[in-house]
One Martini backbone bead per residue (centre of mass of N, CA, C, O) as a GRO file, in nm:
protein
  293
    1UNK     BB    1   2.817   0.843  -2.930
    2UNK     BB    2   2.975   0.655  -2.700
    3UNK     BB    3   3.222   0.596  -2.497
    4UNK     BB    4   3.308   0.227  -2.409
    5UNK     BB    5   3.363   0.310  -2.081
    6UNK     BB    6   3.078   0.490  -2.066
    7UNK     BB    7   2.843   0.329  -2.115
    8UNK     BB    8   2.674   0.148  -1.914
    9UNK     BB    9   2.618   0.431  -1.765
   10UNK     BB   10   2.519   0.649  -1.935
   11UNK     BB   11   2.279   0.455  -2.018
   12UNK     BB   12   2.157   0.423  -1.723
   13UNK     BB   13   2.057   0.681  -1.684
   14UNK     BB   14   1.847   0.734  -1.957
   15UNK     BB   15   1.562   0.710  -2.036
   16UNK     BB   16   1.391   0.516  -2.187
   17UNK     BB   17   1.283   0.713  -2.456
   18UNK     BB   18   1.558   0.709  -2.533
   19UNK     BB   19   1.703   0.675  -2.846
   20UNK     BB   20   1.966   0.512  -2.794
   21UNK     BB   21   1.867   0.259  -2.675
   22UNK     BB   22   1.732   0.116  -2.939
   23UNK     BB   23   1.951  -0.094  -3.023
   24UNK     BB   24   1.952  -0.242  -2.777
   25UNK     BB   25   1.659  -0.332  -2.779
   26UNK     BB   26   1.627  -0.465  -3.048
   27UNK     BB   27   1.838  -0.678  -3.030
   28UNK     BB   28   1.726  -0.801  -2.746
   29UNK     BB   29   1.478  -0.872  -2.918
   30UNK     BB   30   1.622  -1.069  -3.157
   31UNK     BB   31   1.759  -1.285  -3.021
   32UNK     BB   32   1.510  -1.357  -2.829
   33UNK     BB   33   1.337  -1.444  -3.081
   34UNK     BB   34   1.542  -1.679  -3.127
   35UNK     BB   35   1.553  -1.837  -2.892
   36UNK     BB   36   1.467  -2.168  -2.805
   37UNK     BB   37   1.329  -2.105  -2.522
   38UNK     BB   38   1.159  -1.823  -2.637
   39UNK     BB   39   0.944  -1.934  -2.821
   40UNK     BB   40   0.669  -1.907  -2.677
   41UNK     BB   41   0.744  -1.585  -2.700
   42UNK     BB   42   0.589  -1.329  -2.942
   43UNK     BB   43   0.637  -1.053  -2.704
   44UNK     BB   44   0.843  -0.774  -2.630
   45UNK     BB   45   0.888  -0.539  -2.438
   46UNK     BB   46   1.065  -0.203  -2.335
   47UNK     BB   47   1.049  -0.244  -2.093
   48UNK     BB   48   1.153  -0.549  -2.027
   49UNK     BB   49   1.418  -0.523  -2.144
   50UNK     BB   50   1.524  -0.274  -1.978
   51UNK     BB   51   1.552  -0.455  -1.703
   52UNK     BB   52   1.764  -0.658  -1.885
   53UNK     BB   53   2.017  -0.392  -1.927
   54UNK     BB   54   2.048  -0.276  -1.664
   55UNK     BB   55   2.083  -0.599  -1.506
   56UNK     BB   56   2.379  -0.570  -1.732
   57UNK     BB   57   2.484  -0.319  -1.845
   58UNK     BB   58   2.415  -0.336  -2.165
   59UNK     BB   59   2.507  -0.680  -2.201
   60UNK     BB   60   2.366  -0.869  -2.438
   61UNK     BB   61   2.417  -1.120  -2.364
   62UNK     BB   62   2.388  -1.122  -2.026
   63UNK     BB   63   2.054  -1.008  -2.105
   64UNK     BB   64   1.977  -1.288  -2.189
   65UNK     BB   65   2.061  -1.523  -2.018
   66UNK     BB   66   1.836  -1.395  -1.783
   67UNK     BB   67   1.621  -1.421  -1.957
   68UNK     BB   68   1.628  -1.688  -1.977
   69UNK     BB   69   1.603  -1.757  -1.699
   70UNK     BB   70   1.380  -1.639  -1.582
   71UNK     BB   71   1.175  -1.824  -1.759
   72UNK     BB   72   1.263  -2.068  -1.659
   73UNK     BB   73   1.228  -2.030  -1.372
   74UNK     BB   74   0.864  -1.977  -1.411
   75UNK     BB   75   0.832  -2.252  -1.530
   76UNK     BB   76   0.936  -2.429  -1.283
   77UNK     BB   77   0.774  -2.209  -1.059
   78UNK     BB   78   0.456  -2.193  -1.031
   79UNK     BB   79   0.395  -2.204  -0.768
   80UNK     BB   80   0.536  -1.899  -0.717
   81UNK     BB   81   0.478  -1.754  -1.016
   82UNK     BB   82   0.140  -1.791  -1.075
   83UNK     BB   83   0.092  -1.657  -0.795
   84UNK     BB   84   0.037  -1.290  -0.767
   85UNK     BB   85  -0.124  -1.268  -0.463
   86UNK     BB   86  -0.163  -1.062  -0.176
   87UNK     BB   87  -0.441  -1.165  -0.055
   88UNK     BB   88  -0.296  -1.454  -0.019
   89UNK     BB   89  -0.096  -1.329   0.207
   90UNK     BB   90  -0.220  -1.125   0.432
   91UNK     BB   91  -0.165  -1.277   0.701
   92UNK     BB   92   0.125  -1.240   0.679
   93UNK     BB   93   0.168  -0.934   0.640
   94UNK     BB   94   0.005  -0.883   0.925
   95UNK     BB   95   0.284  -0.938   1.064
   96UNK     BB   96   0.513  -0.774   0.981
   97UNK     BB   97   0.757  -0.940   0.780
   98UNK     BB   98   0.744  -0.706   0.537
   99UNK     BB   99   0.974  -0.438   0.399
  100UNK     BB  100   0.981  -0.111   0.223
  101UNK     BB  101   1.180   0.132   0.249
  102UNK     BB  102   1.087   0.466   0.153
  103UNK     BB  103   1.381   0.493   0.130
  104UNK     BB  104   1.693   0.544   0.012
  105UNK     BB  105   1.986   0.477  -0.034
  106UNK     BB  106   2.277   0.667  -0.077
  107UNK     BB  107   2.269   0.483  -0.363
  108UNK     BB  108   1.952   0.419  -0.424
  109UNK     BB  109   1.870   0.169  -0.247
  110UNK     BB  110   1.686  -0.086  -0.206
  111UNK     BB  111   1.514  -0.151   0.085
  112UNK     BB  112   1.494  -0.490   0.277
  113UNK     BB  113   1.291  -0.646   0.470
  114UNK     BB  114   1.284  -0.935   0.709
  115UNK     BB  115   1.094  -1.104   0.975
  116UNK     BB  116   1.110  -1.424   1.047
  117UNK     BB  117   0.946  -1.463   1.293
  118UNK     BB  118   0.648  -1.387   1.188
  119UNK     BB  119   0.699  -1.655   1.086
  120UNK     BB  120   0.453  -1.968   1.054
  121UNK     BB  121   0.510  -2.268   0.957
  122UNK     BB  122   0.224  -2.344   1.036
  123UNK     BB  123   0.090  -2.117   0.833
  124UNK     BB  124   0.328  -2.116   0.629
  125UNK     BB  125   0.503  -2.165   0.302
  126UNK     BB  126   0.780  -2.127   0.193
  127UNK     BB  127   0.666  -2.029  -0.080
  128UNK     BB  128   0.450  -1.823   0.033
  129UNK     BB  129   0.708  -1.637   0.142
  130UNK     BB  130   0.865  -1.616  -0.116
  131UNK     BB  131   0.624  -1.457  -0.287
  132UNK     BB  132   0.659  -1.213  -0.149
  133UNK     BB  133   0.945  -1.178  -0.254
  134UNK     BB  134   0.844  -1.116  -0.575
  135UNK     BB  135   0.655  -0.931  -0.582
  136UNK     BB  136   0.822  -0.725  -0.488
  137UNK     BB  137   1.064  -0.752  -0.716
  138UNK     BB  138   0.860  -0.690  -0.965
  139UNK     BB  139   0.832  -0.391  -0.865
  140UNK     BB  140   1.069  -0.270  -0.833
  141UNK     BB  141   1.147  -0.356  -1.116
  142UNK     BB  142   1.026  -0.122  -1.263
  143UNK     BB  143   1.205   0.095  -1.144
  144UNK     BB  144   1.405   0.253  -1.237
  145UNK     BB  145   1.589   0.344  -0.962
  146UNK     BB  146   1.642   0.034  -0.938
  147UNK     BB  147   1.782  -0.068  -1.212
  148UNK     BB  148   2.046   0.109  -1.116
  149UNK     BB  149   2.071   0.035  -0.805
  150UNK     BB  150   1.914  -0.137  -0.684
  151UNK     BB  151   1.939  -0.400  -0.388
  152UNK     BB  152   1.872  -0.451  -0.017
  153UNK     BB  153   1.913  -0.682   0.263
  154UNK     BB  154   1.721  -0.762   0.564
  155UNK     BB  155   1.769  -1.013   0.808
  156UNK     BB  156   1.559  -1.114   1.079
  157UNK     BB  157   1.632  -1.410   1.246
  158UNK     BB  158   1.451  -1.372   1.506
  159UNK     BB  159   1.320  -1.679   1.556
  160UNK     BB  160   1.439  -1.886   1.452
  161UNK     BB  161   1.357  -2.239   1.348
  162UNK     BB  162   1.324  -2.567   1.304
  163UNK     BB  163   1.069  -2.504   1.131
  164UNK     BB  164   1.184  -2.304   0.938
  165UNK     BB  165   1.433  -2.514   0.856
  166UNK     BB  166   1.241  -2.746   0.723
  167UNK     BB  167   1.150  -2.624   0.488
  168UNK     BB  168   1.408  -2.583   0.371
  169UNK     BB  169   1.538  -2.734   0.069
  170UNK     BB  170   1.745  -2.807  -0.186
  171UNK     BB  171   1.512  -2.675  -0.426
  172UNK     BB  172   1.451  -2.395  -0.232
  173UNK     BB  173   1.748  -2.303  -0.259
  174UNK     BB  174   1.786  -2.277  -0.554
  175UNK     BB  175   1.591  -2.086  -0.625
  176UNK     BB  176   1.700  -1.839  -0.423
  177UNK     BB  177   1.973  -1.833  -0.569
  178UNK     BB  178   1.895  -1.752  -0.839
  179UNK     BB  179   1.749  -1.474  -0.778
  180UNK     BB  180   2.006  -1.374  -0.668
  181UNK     BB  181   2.178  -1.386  -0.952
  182UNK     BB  182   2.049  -1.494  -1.240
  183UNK     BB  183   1.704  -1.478  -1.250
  184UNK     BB  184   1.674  -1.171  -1.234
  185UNK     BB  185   1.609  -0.835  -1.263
  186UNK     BB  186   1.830  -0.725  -1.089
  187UNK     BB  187   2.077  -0.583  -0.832
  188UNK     BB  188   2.258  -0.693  -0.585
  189UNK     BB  189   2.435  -0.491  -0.311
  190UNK     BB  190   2.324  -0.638  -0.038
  191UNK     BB  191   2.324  -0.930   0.250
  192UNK     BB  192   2.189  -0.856   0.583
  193UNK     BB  193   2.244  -1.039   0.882
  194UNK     BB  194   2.044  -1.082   1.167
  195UNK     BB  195   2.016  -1.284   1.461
  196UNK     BB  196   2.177  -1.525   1.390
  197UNK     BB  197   2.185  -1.817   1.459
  198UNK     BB  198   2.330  -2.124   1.450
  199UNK     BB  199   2.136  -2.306   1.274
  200UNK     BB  200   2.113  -2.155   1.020
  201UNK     BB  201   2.408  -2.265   0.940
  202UNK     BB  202   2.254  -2.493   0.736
  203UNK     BB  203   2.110  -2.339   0.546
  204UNK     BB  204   2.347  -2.150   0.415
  205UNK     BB  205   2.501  -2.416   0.343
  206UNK     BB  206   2.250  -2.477   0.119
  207UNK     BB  207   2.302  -2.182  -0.043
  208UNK     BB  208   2.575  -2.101  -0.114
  209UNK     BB  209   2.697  -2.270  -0.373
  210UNK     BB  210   2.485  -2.115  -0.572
  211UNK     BB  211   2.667  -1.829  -0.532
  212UNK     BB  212   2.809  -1.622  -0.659
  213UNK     BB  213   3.065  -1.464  -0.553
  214UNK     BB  214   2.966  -1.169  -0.582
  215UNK     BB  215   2.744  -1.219  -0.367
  216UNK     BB  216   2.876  -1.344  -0.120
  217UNK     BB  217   3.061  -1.074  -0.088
  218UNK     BB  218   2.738  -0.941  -0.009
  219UNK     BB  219   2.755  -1.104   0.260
  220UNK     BB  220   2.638  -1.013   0.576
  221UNK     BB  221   2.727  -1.096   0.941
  222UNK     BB  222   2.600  -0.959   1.271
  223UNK     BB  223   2.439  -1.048   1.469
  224UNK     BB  224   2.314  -0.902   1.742
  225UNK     BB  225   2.535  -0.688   1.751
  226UNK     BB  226   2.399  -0.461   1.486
  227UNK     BB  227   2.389  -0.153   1.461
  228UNK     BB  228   2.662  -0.057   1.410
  229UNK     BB  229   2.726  -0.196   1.141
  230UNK     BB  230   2.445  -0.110   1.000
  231UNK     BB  231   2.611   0.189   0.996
  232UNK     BB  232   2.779   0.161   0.788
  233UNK     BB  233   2.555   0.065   0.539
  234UNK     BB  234   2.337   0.240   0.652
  235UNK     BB  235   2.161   0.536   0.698
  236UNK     BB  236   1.977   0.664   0.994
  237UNK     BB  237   1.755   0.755   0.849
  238UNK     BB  238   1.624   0.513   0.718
  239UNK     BB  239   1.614   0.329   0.988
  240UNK     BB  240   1.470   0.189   1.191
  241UNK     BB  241   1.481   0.206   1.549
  242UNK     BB  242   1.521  -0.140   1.547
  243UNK     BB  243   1.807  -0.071   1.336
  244UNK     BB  244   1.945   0.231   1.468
  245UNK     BB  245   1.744   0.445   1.351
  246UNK     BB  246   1.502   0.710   1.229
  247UNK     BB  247   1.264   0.590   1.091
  248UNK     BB  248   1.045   0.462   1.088
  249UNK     BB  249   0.864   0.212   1.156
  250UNK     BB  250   0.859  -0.077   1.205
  251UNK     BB  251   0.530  -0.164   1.146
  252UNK     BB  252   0.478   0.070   0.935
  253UNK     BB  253   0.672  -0.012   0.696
  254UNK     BB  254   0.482  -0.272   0.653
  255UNK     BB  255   0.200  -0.162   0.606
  256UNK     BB  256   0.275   0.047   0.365
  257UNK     BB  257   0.405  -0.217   0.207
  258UNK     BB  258   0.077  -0.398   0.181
  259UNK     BB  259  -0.061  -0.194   0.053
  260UNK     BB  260   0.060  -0.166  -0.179
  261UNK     BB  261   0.044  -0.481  -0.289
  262UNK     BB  262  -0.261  -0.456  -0.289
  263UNK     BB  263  -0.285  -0.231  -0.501
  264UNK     BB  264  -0.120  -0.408  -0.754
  265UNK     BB  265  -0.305  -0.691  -0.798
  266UNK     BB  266  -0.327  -0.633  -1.094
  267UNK     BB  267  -0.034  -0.618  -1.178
  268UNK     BB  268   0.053  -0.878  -1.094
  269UNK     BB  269  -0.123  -1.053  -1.260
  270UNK     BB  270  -0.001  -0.957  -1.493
  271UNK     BB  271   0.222  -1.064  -1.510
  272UNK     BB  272   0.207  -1.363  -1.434
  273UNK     BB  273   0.028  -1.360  -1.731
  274UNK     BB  274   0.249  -1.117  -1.907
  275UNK     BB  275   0.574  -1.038  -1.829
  276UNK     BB  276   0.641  -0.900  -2.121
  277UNK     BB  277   0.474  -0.661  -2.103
  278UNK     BB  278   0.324  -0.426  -2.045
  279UNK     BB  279   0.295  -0.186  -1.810
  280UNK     BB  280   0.026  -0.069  -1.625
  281UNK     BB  281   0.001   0.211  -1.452
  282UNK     BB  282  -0.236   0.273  -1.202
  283UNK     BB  283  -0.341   0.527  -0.989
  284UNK     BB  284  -0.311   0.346  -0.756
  285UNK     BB  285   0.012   0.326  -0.847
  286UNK     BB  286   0.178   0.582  -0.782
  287UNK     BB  287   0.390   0.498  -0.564
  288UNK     BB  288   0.556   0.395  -0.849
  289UNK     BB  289   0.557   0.633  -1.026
  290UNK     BB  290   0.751   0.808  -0.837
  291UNK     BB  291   0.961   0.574  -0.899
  292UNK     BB  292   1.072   0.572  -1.210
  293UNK     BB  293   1.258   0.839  -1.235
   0.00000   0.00000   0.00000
């Protein structure tokens, strides 16, 4: 048995198949299968519990929550995640709009990028932006080492426009703040805006009311002349060239990482139809599975 003060830690360690784990899993099994919101689900593996115990330090109240929250989310917006196929946005990828840094940060968080600018919102829908951030987020929170340290999100808002703008309405603000807080079993480290102009601020003024203090308090906006202060929360060994760091450039590290969710889109398919289930990581998905433990 662990002592009280260190169980959320120490229980965070521990690898999946570890027995201490057992008692949580089953718990948070038998609550869940009793909860009147998941009656439609008639059984959840122990890695998919595992995901939302993790992003909840082992705190069975909150790790229901977040899980019924999780099963609501996606239950009402079916247009964004019912369809996770890599291939159906391909073309907003082949833009370089998206990057999962290859290193982690010094803290061991999952970094990602978003370069809002080469999204063209005559040709993809907020939506299917969104959709890609799903996925990315589906993929990496398989990851122990991302359950247990989280994820950092840098928007490089450089190109952002009215055209932008006018897509965000506030029930897909809504939406994107709830992943942001509640409803995903990831922990969100820090949401650093890089480049954002003048009218952005109407748009973050629709999104921030739904944003829990503690997710505001992790939100950093740092203006056109970012380089300085993004080295102060990430080291410049992982950041590319372009965000004032040493690591490969963000155009490699954009198409590296569509391979991957290319790579992936069995396993996607997998979750949007079976979210609770096992997920079977299969060889080509090599690169997900040296990031497990």
């Amino acid at each position: 048995s662990l002592p009280a003060e260190s169980r959320p830690q120490a229980l965070n360690e521990l690898p999946d198949d570890s027995e201490l784990l057992d008692p949580y899993v089953s718990s948070l099994r038998r609550r869940a299968l009793q909860t009147r919101e998941l009656s439609a689900v008639r059984s959840f593996s122990d890695g998919f519990l595992l995901k939302f115990l993790r992003a909840r330090d082992f705190d069975a109240e909150l790790s229901l929550k977040l899980l019924v929250n999780y099963q609501q989310w996606r239950k009402e917006s079916p247009e964004i995640s019912g369809c996770l196929s890599p291939s159906s946005v391909l073309g907003l990828l082949n833009t370089t709009y998206h990057a999962v840094l290859p290193q982690r940060d010094h803290t061991g968080s999952r970094v990602l990028i978003y370069r809002i600018g080469q999204w063209n919102p005559k040709d993809w829908s907020a939506f299917q932006v969104f959709r890609v951030s799903l996925m990315t987020s589906e993929i990496i929170s398989t990851e122990i080492e991302t359950q247990r340290r989280g994820v950092k999100a840098i928007f490089d808002l450089q190109g952002w426009t009215l055209g932008h703008a006018l897509q965000i309405n506030p029930s897909l603000a809504r939406k994107i703040s709830s992943v942001l807080s509640d409803s995903f079993p990831t922990k969100v480290r820090g949401i650093h805006l890089v480049n954002e102009p003048m009218f952005f601020r109407p748009v973050f003024a629709m999104i921030r009311p739904f944003l829990p203090d503690k997710i505001k308090q992790r939100i950093h906006m740092h203006g056109a002349d970012f380089h300085k202060a993004l080295s102060k929360f990430f080291s410049p060994t992982i950041l590319p060239p372009e965000y004032g760091g040493e690591g490969p450039g963000i155009e490699e590290a954009c198409q590296d990482w569509t391979n991957q969710l290319l790579q992936s889109e069995t396993l996607l398919q997998q979750i949007a139809s079976h979210p609770t289930a096992d997920i079977a990581i299969t060889p080509d998905e090599s690169y997900l599975r040296g990031n497990r433990d």
